[in-house]
C-alpha positions as CSV (number, residue, x, y, z in Angstrom):
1,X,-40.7,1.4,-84.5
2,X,-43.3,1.2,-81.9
3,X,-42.9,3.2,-79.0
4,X,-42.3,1.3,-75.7
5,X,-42.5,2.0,-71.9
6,X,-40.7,0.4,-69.4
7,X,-40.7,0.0,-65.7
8,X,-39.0,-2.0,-62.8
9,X,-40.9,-2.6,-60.0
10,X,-43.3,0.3,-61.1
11,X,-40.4,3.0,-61.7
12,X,-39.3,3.7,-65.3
13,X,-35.8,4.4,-63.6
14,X,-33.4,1.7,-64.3
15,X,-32.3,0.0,-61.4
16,X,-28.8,0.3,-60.2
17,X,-29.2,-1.8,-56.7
18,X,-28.5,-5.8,-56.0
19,X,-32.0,-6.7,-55.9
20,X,-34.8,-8.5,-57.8
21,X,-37.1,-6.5,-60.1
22,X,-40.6,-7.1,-61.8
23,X,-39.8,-5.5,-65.5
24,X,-42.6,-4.6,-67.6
25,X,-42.8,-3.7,-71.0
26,X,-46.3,-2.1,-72.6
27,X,-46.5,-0.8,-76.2
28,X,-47.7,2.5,-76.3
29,X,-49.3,2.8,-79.6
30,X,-53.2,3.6,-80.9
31,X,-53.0,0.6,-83.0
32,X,-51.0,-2.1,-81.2
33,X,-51.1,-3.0,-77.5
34,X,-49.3,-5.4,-75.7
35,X,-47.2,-6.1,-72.2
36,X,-44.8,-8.6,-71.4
37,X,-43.6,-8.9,-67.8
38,X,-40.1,-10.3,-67.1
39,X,-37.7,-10.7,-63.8
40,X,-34.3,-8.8,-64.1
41,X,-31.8,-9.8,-61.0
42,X,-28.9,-7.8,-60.1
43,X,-26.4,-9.3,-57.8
44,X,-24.1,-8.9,-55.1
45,X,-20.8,-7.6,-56.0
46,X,-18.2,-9.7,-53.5
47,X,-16.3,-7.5,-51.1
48,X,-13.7,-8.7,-49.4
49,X,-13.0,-7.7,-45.9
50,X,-9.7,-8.9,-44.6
51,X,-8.1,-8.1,-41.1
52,X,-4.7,-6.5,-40.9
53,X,-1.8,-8.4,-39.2
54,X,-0.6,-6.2,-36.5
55,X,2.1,-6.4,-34.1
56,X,2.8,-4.9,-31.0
57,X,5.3,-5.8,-27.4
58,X,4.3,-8.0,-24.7
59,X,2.4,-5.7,-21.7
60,X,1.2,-3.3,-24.1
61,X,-1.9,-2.4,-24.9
62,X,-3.7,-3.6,-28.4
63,X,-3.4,-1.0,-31.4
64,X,-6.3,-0.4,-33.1
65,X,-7.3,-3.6,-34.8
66,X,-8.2,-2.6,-39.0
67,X,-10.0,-4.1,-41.7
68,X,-8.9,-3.4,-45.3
69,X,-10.9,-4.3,-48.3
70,X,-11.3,-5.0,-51.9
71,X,-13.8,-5.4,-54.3
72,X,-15.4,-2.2,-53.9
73,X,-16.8,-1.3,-58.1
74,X,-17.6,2.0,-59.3
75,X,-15.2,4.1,-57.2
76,X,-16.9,3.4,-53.8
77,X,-15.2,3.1,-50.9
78,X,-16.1,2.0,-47.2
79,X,-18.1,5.1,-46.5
80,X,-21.2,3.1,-48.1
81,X,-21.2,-0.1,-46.4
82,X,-24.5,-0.3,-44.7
83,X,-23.2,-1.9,-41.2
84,X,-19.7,-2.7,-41.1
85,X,-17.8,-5.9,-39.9
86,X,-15.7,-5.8,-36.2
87,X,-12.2,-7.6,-35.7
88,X,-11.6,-8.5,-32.1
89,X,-8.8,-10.7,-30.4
90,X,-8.7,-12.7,-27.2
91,X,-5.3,-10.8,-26.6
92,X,-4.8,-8.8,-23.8
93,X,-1.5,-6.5,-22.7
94,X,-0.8,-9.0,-19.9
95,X,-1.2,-12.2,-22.7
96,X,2.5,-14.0,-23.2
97,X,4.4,-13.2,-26.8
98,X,3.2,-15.4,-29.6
99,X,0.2,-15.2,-32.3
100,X,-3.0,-14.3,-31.5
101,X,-6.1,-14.9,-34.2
102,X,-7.7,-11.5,-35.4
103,X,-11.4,-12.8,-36.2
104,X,-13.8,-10.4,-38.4
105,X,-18.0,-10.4,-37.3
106,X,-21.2,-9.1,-38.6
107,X,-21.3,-6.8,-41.6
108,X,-23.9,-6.6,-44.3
109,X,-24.9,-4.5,-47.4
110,X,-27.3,-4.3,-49.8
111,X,-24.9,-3.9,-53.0
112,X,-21.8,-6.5,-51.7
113,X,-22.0,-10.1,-50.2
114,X,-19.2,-9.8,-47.9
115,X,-16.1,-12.5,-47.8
116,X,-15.0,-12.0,-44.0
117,X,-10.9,-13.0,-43.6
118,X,-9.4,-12.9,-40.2
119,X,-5.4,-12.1,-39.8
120,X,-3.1,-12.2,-36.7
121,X,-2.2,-10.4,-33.7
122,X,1.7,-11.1,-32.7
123,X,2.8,-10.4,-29.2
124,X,6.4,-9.9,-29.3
125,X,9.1,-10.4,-26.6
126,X,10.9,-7.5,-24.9
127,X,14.6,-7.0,-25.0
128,X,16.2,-6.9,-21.4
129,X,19.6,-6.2,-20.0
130,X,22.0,-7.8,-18.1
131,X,24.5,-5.7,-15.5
132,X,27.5,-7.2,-14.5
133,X,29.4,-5.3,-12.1
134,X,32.7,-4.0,-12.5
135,X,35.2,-6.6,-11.3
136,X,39.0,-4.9,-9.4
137,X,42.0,-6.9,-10.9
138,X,43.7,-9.2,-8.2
139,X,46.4,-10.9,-6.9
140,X,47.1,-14.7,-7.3
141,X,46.9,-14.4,-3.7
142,X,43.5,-13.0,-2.8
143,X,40.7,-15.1,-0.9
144,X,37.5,-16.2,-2.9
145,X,34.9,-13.1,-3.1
146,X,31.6,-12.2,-4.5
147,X,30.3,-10.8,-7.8
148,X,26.8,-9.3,-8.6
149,X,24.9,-9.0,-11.6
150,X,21.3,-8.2,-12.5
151,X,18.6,-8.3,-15.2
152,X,16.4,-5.7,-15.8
153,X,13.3,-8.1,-16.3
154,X,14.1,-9.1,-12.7
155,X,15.4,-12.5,-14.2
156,X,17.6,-15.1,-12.6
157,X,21.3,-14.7,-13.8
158,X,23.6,-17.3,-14.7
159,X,27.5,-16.9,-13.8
160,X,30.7,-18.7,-15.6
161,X,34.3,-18.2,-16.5
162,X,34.6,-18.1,-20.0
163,X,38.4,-18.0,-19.6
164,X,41.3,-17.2,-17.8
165,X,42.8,-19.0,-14.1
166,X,39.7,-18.5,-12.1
167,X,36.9,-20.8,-10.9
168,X,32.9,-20.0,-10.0
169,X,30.4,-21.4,-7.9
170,X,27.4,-19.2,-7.5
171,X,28.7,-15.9,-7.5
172,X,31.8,-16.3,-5.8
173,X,35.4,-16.7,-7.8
174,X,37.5,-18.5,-6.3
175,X,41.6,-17.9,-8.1
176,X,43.2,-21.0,-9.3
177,X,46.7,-19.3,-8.2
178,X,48.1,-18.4,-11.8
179,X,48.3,-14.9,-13.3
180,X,46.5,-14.1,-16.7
181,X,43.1,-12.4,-17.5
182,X,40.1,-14.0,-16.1
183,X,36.7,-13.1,-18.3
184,X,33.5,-14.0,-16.1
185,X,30.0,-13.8,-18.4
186,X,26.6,-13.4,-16.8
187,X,23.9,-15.1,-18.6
188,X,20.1,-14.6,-18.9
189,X,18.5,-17.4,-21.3
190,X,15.3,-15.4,-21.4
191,X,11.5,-16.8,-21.3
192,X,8.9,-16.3,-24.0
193,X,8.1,-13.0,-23.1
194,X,11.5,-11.8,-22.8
195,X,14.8,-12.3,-25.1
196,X,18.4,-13.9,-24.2
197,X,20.8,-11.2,-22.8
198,X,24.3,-11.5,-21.8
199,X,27.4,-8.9,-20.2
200,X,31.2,-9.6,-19.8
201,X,33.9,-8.8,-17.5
202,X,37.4,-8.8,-17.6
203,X,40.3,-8.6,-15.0
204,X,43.9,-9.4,-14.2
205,X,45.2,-11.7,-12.2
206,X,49.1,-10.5,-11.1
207,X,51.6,-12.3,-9.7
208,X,52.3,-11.5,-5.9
209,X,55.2,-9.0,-4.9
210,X,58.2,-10.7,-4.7
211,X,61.0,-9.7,-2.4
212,X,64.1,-10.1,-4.1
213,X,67.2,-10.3,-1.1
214,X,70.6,-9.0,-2.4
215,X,73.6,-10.7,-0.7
216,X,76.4,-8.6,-0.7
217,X,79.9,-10.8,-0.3
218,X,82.4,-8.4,2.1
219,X,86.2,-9.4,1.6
220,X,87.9,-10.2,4.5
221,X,91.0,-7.9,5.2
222,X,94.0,-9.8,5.4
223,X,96.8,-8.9,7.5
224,X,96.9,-5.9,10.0
């Protein structure tokens, strides 16, 4: 057969790059000569870059927002994408709980036509605790008096009696007058950046001392 050189773009290498190429052909041969020029187009491979749902607790700080991909052909890996895409979030430590959108900018290579995907950034709620202090047992007897309890998250606290002979207004119990086993509950519903958290106490509620009086019959002497 006839002996035939070709070249892409002038070089005789054959092109591996996404690119358009000028491709000619010439016959190298001391009786026949001829050329032919033709366009060879490689394109794109698509690369997906997709950003990472992350998570992390309200007042802290963002982790570090990542990017994984796929699409990559021939073994390679991020190290030979030309500029590579950002992810960024409008989140900041002092944003409430909820979800945040990741979004993915800029990018390019010569070799991949990149697919940009964005993900989502979730702000989650702290646990807190509630403190309810320890409460004496008492007499069916004793006056009203105060309780205290406390959240950690410096939220308002909601008292009640969840059973037993005792009444609450506020933070004072007031004794209904009949023994048994009172059991108070402090309650805090929590907000969106902090969850529901609840303590219980029990005490007793005894009967009062009861002075019992013994009558002792004397029999009368009769006769001297």
């Amino acid at each position: 057969g006839l002996s035939v050189s070709v070249t892409y773009n002038g070089s005789s290498d054959l092109p591996v790059l996404a690119g358009t190429y000028t491709v000619v052909a010439t016959i190298n041969h001391s009786q026949y000569q001829g050329t032919g020029t033709g366009t060879m187009t490689i394109a794109k491979a698509s690369l997906t870059a997709r950003a990472d749902n992350i998570s992390r607790d309200y007042k802290r700080d963002n982790p570090p927002l990542t990017i994984t991909y796929s699409g990559f052909v021939n073994n390679e890996t991020t190290a030979v994408i030309d500029t590579s895409p950002s992810a960024s979030t409008s989140a900041t430590a002092t944003s409430n709980a909820g979800n945040y959108p990741i979004t993915i900018a800029g990018g390019s290579d010569n070799n991949y036509s990149l697919s940009l995907q964005g993900g989502i950034l979730t702000v989650l709620p702290l646990d807190q605790t509630v403190t309810l202090n320890e409460i004496g047992n008492k007499a069916v007897t004793d006056q009203p008096f105060p309780i205290t309890a406390s959240s950690s998250a410096g939220l308002p606290i909601v008292l009640s009696i969840e059973s037993g002979p005792a009444q609450i207004s506020g933070n004072i119990i007031s004794l209904t007058g009949t023994p048994g086993t009172v059991v108070v509950k402090a309650t805090q519903d929590g907000t969106v950046n902090f969850k529901p958290a609840a303590a219980q106490r029990l005490f007793s509620v005894e009967a009062a001392d009861q002075q019992v009086q013994a009558w002792v019959r004397v029999p009368r002497r009769v006769g001297g």
